[in-house]
N, C-alpha and C positions, 0 to 999 in steps of 0.2 A: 508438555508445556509446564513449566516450574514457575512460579509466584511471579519473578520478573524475568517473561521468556523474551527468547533471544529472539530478535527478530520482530517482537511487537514496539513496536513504534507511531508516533499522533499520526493522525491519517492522515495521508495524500490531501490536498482540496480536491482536486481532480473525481478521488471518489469517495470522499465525504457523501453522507446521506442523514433523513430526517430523525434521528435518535427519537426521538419522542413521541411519531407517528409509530418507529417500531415498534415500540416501547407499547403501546396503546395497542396495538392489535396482537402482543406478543398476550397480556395480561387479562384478554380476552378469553385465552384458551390455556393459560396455566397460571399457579400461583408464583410470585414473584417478589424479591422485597422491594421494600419504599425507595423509590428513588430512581432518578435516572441511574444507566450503567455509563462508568467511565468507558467509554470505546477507545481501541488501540487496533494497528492495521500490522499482519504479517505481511512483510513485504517480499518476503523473498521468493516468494511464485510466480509464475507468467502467463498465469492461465486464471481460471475462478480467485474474485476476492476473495482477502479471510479476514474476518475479526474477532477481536477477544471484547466482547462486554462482561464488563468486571463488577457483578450487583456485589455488596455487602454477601458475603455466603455464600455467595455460588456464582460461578463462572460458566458463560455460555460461548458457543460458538458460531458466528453468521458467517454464511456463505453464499456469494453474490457473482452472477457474472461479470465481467470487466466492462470497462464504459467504451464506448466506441462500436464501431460494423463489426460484427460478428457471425458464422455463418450461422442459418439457420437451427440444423440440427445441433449445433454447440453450444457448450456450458445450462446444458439441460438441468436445472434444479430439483427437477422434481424426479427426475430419472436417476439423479445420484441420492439425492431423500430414500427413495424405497427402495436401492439396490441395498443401501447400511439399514433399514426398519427391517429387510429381509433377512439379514447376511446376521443379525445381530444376537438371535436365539441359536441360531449354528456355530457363530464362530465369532470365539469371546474377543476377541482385538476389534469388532467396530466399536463405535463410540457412539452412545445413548441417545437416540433422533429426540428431539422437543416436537417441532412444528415447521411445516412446510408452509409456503407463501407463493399462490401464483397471480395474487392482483398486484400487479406493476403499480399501480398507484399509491401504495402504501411509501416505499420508500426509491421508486423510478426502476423498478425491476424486478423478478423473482429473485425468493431468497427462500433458507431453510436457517435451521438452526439445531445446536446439539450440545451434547454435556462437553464439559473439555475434559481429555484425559489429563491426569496428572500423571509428570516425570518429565523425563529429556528428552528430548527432539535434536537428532545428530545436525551436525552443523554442515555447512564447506567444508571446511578447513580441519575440524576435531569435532571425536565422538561428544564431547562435553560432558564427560567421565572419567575419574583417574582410574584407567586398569592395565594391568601387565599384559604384554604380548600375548603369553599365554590363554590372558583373561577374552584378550577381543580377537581370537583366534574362535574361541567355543563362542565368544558371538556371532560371528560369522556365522557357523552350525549355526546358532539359534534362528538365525534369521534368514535361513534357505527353511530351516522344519516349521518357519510359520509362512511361509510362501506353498509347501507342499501340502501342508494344512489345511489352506486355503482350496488348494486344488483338489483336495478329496473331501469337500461338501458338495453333499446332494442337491444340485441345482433345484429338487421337488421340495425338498424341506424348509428351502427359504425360499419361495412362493414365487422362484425366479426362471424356473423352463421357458418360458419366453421369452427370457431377455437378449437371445442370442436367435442366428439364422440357422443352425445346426450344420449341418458335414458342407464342406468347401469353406471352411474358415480361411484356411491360408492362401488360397484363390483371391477371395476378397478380400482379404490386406493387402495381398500385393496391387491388386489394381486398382481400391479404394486411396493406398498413400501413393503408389505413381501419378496418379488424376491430381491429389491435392497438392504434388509437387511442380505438377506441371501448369495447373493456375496457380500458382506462389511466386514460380520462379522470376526471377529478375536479374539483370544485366548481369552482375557481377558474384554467381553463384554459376559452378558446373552444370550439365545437362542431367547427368545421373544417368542416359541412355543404356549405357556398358554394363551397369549394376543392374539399373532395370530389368538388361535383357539377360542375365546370369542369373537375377531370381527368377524368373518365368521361368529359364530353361530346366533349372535344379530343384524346384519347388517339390517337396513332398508331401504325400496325404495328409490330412489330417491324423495326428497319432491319438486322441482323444478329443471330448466334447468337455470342458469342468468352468467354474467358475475363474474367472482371472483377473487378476487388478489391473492389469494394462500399465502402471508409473512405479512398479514395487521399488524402493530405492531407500535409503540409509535416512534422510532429512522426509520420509512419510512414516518413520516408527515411533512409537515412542518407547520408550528404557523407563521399567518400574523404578522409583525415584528411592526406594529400598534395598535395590537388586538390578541395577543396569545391567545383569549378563539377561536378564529375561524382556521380552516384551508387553508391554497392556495395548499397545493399541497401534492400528494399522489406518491410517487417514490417506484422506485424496482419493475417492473414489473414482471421478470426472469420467474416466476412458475403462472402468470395467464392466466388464463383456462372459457370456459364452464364447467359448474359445481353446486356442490347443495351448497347453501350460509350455510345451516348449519353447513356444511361442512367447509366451509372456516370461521364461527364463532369459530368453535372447535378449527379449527388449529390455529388461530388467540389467542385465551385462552391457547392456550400452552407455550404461552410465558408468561403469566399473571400473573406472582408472587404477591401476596398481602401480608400483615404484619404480619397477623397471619400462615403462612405455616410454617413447620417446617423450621430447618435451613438449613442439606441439600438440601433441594427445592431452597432454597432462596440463597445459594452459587452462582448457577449458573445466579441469575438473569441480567438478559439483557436490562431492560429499567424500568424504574422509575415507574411503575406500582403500587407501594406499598409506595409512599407520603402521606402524611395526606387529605383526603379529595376524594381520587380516588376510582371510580366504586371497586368493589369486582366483583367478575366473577359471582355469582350467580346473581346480581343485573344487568349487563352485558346481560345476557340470558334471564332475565325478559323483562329488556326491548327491545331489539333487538325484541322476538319474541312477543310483545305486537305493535311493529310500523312497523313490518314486516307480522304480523299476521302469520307465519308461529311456528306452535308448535309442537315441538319433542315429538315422543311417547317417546321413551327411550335417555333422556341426555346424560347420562354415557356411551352412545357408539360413542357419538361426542366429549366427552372430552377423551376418552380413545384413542382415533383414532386421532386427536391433537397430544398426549404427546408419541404415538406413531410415529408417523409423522418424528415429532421434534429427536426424537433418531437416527431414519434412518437418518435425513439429518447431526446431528454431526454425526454419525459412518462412514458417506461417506467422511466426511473433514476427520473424522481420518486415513482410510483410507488409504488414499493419503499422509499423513504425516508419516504411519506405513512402508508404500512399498515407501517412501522416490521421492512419487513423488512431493512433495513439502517440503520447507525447513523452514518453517513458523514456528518459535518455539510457537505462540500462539495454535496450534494446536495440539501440544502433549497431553494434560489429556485430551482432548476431551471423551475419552473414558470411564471419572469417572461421567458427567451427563448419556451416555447410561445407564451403571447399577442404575444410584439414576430415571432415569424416568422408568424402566420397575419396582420396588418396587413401585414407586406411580400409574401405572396401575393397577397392581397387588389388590394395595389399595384399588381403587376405584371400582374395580371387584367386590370385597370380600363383599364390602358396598351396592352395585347395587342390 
């Protein structure tokens, strides 16, 4: 996030809160300069608010769940607070915890807050960096060696052995995101049945137990503001887990639109994955499982289980914008990637 980042913008009313109640229980438990913070709202997530309060000298970062029904176990504060207080003496890309908040009454919710990294934040559209092919080729590498990174810290070290269910991980994703797909669904979204029952049938062991981020994606890094081929910091914790990093490679490729995918695929693309000079996903799997040493018997049921993933999480924003528990007009066709990713599982099924 660079002095004027991309993406910060006046808040929402909708989720507007008390700045000055924050403000008053922030200053409580750290020092702070004089003055309210100007607050500004990233808009461009769909899940946990974010803010940028911009004190004189230092910049902080709040994070809040989103307003409306939410399920219970979701947009945990304080679950993502100590997975990064943990993760942060192991492994230099979190971003500096301040203080966590779980009296709802301070500002109508829990919230945390944290340093903001400074640099770039990839966009949609563009890295938000001038570099040659070449250059955003070796980022690509960069940015699979701090995903595998990730995956070889010791869950004992960052105070996190618990945070996971241990062996049957891939059991329980597949039956945890079929159940959420199946109270989601709504009229004009496929069944998913056919997928469903090809990951049941194909499903393998767990290949490993490691820490995983569960959303690793191009617009959750940030690019040293000295040095875009390097990373400082890795955000959006929300959905990391103990878990099998294959797993989270897969889900990580579901977002991975490259140049040659049809155009349906490439409508919905989310982050600059498809510039000149960028990894392709097969070359992605190569090398991940070449410096991971971990090799998939069967691909196609981690890419399948990805682009599955990815459906259930838009059909739960749509959801919420269907039964009008939010009023987020970005989130109405949500429901036109559901149907375009179960025809590319489908796809890859038929190929497999």
């Amino acid at each position: 996030m660079t002095g004027a980042p991309d993406g910060a913008r006046p808040v929402r009313a909708e989720d507007a809160f008390d700045v000055a109640a924050m403000d008053a229980w922030l200053r409580s438990r750290t020092e702070l300069p004089d003055g309210l913070p100007e607050v500004r709202q990233f808009t461009s997530g769909a899940s946990n608010l974010t803010y940028l309060l911009a004190y004189p000298d230092r910049d902080l970062i709040l994070r809040r769940p989103p307003s409306g029904t939410k399920a219970k176990s979701a947009h945990d504060m304080g679950r993502e607070y100590r997975i990064q207080a943990g993760l942060k003496p192991v492994f230099r890309y979190v971003p500096e915890m301040v203080a966590h908040c779980n009296d709802e009454t301070v500002i109508g919710s829990e919230f945390y807050l944290m340093e903001r990294v400074a640099g770039t934040i990839p966009g949609h559209r563009a890295l938000g960096v001038d570099l040659t092919a070449a250059q955003t080729r070796q980022l690509g590498f960069t940015l699979i060696d701090t995903l595998a990174e990730l995956h070889a810290v010791d869950p004992a070290a960052a105070g996190l052995s618990d945070l996971g269910r241990g062996a049957g991980y891939v059991g329980r994703q597949l039956t945890g995101w079929s159940d959420r797909y199946r109270k989601a669904k709504t009229w004009n979204v496929p069944s998913y049945n056919k997928v469903i029952s090809w990951l049941v049938d194909n499903q393998p062991n767990d290949v490993r137990t490691c820490v995983i981020h569960n959303d690793f994606r191009l617009d959750n890094v940030v690019l040293r503001p000295d040095d875009p081929l390097r990373v400082v910091g890795v955000l959006d914790w929300e959905l990391a887990t103990l878990g099998d990093p294959l797993m989270d490679l897969g889900s990580a490729l579901a977002y991975w639109v490259q140049a040659d995918d049809d155009w349906a695929f490439r409508r919905f693309k989310l982050q600059p994955s498809d510039v000149p000079g960028m990894l392709t996903r097969d070359e992605i799997v190569r090398y991940y499982t070449e410096r991971s040493g971990l090799e998939p018997v069967n691909w196609a049921f981690y890419e399948v289980f990805g682009l599955f993933r990815l459906a259930v999480i838009a059909q739960q924003i749509y959801y919420r914008y269907h039964h009008k528990q939010t009023r987020n007009p970005r989130f109405k066709n949500f429901w036109l990637p559901v149907n375009v990713l179960e025809r590319r599982c489908r796809r890859i099924i038929r190929q497999a």
